[in-house]
N, C-alpha and C positions, 0 to 999 in steps of 0.2 A: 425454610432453606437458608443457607447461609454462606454469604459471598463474601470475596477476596476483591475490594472495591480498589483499583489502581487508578488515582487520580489524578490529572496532570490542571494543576490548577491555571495553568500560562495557554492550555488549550483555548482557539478560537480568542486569541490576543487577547486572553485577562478573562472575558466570558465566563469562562468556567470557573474561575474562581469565584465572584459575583455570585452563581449561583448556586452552589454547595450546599446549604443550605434549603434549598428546598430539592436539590438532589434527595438528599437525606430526607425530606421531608415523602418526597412521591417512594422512596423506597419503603420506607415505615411504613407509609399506607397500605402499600401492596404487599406487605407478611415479606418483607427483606432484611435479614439481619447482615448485618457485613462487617467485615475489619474494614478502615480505610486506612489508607495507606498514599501518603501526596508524592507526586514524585518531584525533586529538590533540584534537576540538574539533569542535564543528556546522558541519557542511558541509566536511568534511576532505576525507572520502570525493569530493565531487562534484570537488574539486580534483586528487586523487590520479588517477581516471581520465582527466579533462579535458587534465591536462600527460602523461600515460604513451605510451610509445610502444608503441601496442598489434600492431606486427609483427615484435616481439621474443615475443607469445604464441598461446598455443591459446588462452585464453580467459579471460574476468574471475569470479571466488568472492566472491562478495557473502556476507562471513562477520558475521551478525549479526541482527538483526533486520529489518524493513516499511521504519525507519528507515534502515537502512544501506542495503539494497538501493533508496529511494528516491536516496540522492545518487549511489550508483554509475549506477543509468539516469539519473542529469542529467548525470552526467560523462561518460557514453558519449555520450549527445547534442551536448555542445561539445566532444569531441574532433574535432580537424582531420584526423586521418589517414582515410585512403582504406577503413583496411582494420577491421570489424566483425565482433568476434567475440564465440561463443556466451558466456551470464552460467550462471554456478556458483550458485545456490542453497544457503549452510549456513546451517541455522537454528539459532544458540545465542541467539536473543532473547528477546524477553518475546512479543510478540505473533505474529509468526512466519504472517499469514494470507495472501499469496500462497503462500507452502511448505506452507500444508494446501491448495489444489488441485493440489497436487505433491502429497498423501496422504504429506505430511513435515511432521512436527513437531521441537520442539528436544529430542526421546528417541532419535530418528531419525537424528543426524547424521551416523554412521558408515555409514549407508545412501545419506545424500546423498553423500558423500564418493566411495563406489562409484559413482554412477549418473554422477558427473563422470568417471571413471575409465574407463567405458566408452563413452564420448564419443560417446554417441546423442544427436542433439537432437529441438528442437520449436519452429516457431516460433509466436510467441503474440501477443495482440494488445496496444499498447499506449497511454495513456490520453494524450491532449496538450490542456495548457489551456494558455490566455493569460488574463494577469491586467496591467493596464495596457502595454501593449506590451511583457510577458517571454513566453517561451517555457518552460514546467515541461511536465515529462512523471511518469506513474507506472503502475503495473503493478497497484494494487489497488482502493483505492475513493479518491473527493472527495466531500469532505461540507461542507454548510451548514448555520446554522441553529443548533442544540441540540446536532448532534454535534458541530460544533465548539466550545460549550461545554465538553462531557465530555473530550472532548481533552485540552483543558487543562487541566480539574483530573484529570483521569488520571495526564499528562506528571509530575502534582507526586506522584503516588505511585506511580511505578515500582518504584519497591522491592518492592511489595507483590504485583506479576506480571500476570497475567490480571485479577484481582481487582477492581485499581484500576478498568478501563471499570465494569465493574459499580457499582463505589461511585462513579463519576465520574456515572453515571445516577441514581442516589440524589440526590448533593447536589444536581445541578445540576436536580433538580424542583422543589425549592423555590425555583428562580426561573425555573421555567419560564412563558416569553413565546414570542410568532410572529412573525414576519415574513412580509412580502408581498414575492413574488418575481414577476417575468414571466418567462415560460419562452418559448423558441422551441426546440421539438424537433423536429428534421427536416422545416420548414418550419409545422410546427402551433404559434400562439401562443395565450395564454393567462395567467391569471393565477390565483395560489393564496396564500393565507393559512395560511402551514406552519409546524406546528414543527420540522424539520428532511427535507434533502434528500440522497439520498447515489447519486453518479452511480458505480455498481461494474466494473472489470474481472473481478473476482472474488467468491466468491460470499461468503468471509468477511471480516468486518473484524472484528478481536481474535478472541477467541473467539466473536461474534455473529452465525448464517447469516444476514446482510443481504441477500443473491440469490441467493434458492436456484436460481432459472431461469440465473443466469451461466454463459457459457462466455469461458474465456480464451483462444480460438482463435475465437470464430465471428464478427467482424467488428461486433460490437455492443458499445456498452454498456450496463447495467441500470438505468434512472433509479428512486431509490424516493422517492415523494413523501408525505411524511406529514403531512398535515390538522391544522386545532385540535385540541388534546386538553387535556382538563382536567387535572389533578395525577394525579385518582383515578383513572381512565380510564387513564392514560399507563403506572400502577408497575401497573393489574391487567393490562395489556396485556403488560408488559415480558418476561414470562418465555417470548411465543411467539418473540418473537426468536432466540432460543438454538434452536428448530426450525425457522427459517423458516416461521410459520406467519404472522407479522403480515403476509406480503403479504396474505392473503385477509379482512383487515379491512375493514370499511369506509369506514373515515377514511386510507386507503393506496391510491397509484394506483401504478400501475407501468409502466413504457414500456424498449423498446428499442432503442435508437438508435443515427445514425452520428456526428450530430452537437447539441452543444447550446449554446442562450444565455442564458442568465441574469442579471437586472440584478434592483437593490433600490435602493428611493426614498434608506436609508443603504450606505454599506458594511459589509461584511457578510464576516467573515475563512474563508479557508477551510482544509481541512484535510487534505492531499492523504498518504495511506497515513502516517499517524499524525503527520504534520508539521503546523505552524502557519506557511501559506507565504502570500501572498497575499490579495486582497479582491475583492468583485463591483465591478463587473460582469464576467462570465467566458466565456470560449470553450471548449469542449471539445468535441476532436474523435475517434474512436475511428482509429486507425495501424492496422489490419488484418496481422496477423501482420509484425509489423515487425522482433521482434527473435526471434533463438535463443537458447532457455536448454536444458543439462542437463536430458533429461526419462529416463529407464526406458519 
């Protein structure tokens, strides 16, 4: 077989780079031939799929982080050619939360490496918003609100690994504000005063079970809406997240949908699997097992 190895060497702060070389090495063992291809800059990746001619492969290796694997599905999506093939999952990144409902992390990757090797698939469902007349697509969560807040100041501590969400929820309490959104979910509209919204294909985003009920096959997405919350309220709340327990709060609604629409009186950036892409008002719609990736 032979892949289309998409590499972001800056995955997992520098990590990935460091170990390319026995990348390469665990792939050779396993009967893997591959182009590599490093990605140089933001949104490399979406360009390197977009131009590739993908009937020269078995399949595309999204080697890196949420990050990497988000521009590889947009470069799958404007690719011209006819022919779609299964995506590789290697998680050497920081946050790595579509490859934990693969029950893969970045300790893991010589196990993902195998389970591409044995070229069983899966197909799974996939996320599409429009944001002023663009087409994005993604495989994990879109968030509003507050998470996109933490986002950003996350983005600025990468370094730091898993860690930074965490400290990213920290600082950004102290300037914790809401927004008024209208929803249309599946024809039910409505209006909420949130502090942040996060529409999940999967059940984690970083290390945080954000929907614990997600399946990345079952034709839904996990809407999780969360209500005013005070400072104090929000940091004594914060620790059920890491169980999945803050859906069963009472300031948190939760819906599963096929499709949704979202506007706000401002714009409002959002933040689709660890990216800072986009503004409301937004479309999203759930692709129902759209693509095949490498599954065991």
């Amino acid at each position: 077989m032979k892949m289309l190895l998409v590499y972001n060497p800056l995955a997992g702060h520098g990590r990935a780079g460091k170990m390319l070389l026995q990348v390469e090495t665990a792939l050779n063992e396993n009967g893997i031939e591959f182009d590599l291809q490093l990605t140089d800059y933001p949104e490399h990746g979406i360009e390197i799929v977009k131009n590739a001619d993908l009937s020269k492969y078995d399949g595309i290796v999204a080697a890196g982080g949420d990050g990497t694997l988000y521009e590889v599905i947009n470069g799958y999506y404007q690719n011209p050619g006819a022919r779609k093939v299964p995506i590789g999952i290697l998680p050497i990144g920081t946050g790595n939360a579509f490859a934990r409902d693969l029950d893969l992390d970045n300790t893991k990757w010589k196990e993902a490496i195998k389970i591409i090797a044995r070229q069983k698939t899966h197909k799974v469902d996939v996320g599409k918003f429009q944001t002023h007349g663009q087409d994005f697509y993604y495989l994990n969560i879109l968030g509003l609100g507050f998470v996109a807040d933490v986002t950003y100041t996350a983005n600025k501590l990468k370094l730091l690994g898993n860690i930074s969400y965490t400290l990213g929820v920290l600082y950004r309490t102290l300037f914790l504000g809401t927004n008024k959104f209208k929803f249309e979910i599946d024809g039910q509209h409505f209006e909420r005063e949130c502090t942040f919204v996060e529409i999940s294909n999967t059940r984690y985003t970083a290390n945080f079970l954000m929907a614990p009920r997600a399946k990345i096959d079952d034709g839904l997405l996990d809407v999780i809406i969360a209500a005013k919350l005070s400072r104090v309220r929000l940091l004594k709340c914060f620790p059920k997240i890491f169980t999945g327990e803050h859906v069963n709060l009472k300031e948190v609604e939760t819906f599963q949908a096929k499709h949704i629409k979202i506007e706000s009186a401002t714009p409002k950036v959002l933040t689709p699997d660890g990216e800072l892409m986009g503004i409301t008002p937004v479309e999203i719609e759930c692709l129902p097992q759209a693509i095949e990736v490498y599954w065991k």
